[in-house]
C-alpha positions, 0 to 999 in steps of 0.5 A, spaced: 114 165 383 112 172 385 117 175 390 123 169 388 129 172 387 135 168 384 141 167 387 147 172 387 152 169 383 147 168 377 147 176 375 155 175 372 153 169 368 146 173 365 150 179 364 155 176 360 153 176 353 150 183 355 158 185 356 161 183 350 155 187 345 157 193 349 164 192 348 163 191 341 159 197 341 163 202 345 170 205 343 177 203 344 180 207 349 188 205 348 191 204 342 199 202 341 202 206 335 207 203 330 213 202 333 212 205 340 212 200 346 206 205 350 199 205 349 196 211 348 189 214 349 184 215 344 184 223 345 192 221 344 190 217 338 184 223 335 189 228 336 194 223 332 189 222 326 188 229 326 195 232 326 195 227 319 202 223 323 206 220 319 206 213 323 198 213 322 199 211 314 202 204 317 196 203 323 191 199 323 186 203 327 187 209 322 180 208 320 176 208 327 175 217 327 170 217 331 170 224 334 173 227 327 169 232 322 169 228 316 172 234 312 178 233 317 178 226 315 177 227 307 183 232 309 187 228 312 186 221 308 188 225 302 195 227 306 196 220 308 194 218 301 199 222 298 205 220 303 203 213 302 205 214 294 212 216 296 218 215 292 215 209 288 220 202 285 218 201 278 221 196 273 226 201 270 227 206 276 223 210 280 217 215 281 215 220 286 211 227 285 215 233 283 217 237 289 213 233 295 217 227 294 223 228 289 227 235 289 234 235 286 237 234 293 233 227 293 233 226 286 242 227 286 242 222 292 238 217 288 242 218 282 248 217 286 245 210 289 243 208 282 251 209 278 254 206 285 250 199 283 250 201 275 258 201 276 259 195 280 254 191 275 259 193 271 265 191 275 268 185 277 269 188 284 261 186 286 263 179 284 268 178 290 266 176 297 265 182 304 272 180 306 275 180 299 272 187 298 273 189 305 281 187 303 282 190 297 279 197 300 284 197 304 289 196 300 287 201 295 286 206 301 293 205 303 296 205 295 293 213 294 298 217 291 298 222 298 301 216 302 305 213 298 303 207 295 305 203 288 297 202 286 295 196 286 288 193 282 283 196 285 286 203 283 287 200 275 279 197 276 276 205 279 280 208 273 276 204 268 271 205 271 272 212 271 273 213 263 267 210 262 261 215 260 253 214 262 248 218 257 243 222 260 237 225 257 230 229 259 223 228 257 217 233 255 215 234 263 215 241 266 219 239 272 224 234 268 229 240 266 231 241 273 230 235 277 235 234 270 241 239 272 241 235 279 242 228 276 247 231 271 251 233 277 250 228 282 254 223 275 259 228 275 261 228 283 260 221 283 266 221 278 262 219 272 263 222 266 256 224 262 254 225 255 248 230 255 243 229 249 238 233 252 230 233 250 230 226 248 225 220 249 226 214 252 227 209 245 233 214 243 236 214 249 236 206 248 239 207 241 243 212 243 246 206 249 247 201 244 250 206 238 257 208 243 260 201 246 264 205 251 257 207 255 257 204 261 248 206 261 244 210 261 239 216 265 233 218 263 229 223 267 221 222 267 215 221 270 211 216 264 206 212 267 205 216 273 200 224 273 202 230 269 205 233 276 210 227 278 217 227 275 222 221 275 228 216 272 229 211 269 236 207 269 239 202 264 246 199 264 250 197 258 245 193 254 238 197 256 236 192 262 234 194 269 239 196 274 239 191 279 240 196 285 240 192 294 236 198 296 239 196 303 246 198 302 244 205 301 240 204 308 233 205 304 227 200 306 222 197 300 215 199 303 209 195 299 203 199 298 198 198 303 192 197 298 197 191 295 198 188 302 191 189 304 189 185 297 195 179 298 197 180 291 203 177 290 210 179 291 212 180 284 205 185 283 206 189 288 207 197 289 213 198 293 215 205 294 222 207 298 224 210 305 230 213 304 234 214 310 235 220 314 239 226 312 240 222 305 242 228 302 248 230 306 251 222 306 251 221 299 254 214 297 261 213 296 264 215 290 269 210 286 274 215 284 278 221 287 276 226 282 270 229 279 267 226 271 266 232 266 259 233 263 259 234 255 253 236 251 251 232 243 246 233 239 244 225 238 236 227 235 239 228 228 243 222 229 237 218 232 232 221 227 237 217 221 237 211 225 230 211 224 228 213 217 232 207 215 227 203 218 221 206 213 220 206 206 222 211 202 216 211 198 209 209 201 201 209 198 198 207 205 195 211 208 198 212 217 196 214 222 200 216 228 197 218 236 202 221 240 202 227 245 209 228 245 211 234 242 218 231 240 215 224 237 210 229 233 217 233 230 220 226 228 214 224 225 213 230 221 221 230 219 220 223 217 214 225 212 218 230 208 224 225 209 221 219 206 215 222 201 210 218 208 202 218 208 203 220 215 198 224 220 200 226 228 194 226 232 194 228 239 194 221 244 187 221 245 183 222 238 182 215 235 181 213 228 175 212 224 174 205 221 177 205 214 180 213 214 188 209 215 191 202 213 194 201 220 194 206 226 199 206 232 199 210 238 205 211 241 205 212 249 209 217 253 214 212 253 215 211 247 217 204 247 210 202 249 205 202 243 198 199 240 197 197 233 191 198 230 188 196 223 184 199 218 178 197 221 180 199 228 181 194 231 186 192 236 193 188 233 195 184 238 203 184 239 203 176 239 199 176 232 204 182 230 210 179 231 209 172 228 206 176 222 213 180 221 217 174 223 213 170 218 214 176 211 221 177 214 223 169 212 220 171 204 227 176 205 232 173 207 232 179 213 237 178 220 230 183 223 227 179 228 220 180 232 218 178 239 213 179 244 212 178 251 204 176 252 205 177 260 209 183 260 206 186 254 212 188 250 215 188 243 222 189 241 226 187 235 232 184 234 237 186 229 243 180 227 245 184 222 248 189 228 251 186 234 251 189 240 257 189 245 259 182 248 257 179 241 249 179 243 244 180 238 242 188 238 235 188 241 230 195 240 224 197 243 222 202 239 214 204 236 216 209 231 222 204 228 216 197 228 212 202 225 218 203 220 218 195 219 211 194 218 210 199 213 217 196 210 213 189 209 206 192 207 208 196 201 212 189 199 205 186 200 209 180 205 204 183 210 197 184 211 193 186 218 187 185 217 184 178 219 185 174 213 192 176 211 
């Protein structure tokens, strides 16, 4: 009716779902930080993002900028973006952008964590309980020549350990060459000796593991897999395996990459990047021997390089084509057709041969254990469908050379009966250059064929 008023206490009740739209509506007004118990205002909040804080990259109202130019945005985005690449994990050692996130004072930090965990791989010492460690440390402390002790184990063990060697090299990157005098010099303190190969690649610093049976690993500093301006290292124990390194010994925290989490990936997908610990490079770990390992430079290519002519025919009538963009793999290659009488051009890593202009192409990665195969059509050879090829021309031979592929990782390697490594396992090389040699060896047999109907 006209004039009829309702009753007082139905007003909250009508407005109710006109509040909650305009909450949805309006902006937040506090914000809580990670890893602060206060709320914070969101001017407080603005200022933050503005500033690009580091502790935004983990918030998860880091993308309500409302109230901030988009140019600041774009700027800020890219700085946290950056931040949030860090120090990356990977299979074999670590990645991180020349300078911003790895400099040779970081770089001699890491490097010192990784020969901890390398040398207690190697020992039987990381075998032993906390309470067995912590006895035995004590022990070798009070048995120090200074105080008069007679030695014990321990001591006999950390010599051991100190006559051992780790083999370093350095790929084709701009920045390798410095981060490579910091990581040579964090081995050395750390009381490793080193054998210095210089410019190599990541297949001849393998061989070079597998060919001195008194390594204990090795160091190659690279940023394969990762843009022109990140650097890097990859780290391999005795057999040319990873190193297992327990990131919470060093006071290092393994962080997921923010795009894997939001994805839910699963754990073993995932891009993990490092926090180091405050101050990391003043508190380098510690070292295992009282005195400093000296560093001695060899020339292993020319060694390496009659490694490899091995593999390859001495006469070839197929025409090969091989795509690297690596100035030292282009050497070997040109160095193996005046060795060998091969019909082998080197191209850059990004031309592709036409149908029918080579027998068989490989491009060789920066990585030059990772390769794809190609026939005379173009087409891609899959590493299962090579593998059983080479293993099936092999048994015609009588030859102890076996081929494996791992469908999931996507890797190839040879294994080799005939050379035993260390401890009596089978030798295992991951090499683009010495497969390529095999094929090419069973191709001018005629026990290989690439094409569909071979």
């Amino acid at each position: 009716m006209p004039g009829k008023t309702l009753p007082s206490d139905d007003f909250p009740r009508l407005l109710l779902p006109l509040s909650a739209e305009l909450d949805g509506l309006a902006p937040r007004v506090s914000y809580t930080c990670p890893g602060q118990p206060q709320a914070i205002s969101r001017a407080v909040h603005l200022a933050r993002l503005y500033s690009a804080w580091p502790a935004c990259d983990q918030c998860e109202c880091r993308f309500d900028t409302e109230g901030l130019a988009e140019s600041t945005v774009r700027l800020t985005t890219g700085i946290s973006r950056g931040r949030m690449q860090g120090i990356e994990r990977t299979q074999f050692g670590i990645r991180g952008q020349y300078i911003n996130h790895l400099d040779r004072p970081t770089m001699s930090w890491l490097t010192a964590a990784f020969c901890d965990s390398l040398v207690r791989q190697r020992s039987p010492v990381r075998q032993r309980s906390p309470v067995q460690q912590h006895r035995d440390d004590t022990r070798y402390q009070n048995s120090m020549p200074d105080q008069g002790g007679s030695g014990d184990t321990r001591l006999d063990e950390l010599r051991l350990m100190q006559s051992g060697s780790v083999v370093a090299g350095y790929d084709h990157r701009s920045g390798s060459p410095d981060i490579f005098v910091g990581v040579t010099s964090a081995m050395t303190r750390f009381g490793l000796n080193v054998t210095d190969i210089g410019r190599c690649t990541a297949a001849s610093l393998q061989e070079a593991i597998r060919s001195d049976g008194e390594l204990l690993g090795g160091i190659f500093v690279t940023g394969s897999g990762r843009p022109p301006a990140w650097t890097g290292m990859d780290v391999f124990d005795e057999s040319s395996d990873a190193v297992a390194v327990v990131w919470r010994d060093y006071q290092v925290t393994l962080i997921a990459d923010h795009a894997d989490r939001d994805e839910g990936a699963p754990v073993l997908s995932r891009r993990w990047r490092l926090e180091l610990p405050p101050h990391c490079q003043q508190q380098t770990p510690r070292r295992m021997t009282r005195s400093s390992g000296h560093r001695t430079a060899i020339d292993f290519e020319s060694r390496y390089r009659t490694w490899l002519a091995r593999w390859f025919p001495k006469q070839s009538r197929h025409a090969v084509i091989i795509r690297s963009s690596d100035p030292l793999i282009q050497e070997r290659v040109e160095w193996l057709v005046q060795q060998n009488r091969l019909n082998a051009v080197c191209r850059p890593g990004v031309e592709r041969a036409a149908a029918g202009e080579a027998a068989i192409s490989v491009t060789l990665e920066e990585d030059d254990r990772q390769f794809s195969v190609y026939d005379r059509f173009g087409q891609v050879v899959p590493m299962e469908l090579l593998a059983d090829r080479i293993n099936k021309s092999i048994r015609s031979q009588s030859s102890q050379v076996t081929a494996h592929a791992d469908a999931a990782g996507a890797g190839f390697w040879l294994t080799d009966a005939g050379r035993p490594a260390r401890g009596g396992q089978t030798e295992r090389v991951t090499d683009g250059l010495a497969t390529l040699g095999l094929v090419l060896k069973l191709m001018e047999s005629r026990q290989l064929s690439l094409s569909a109907e071979g």
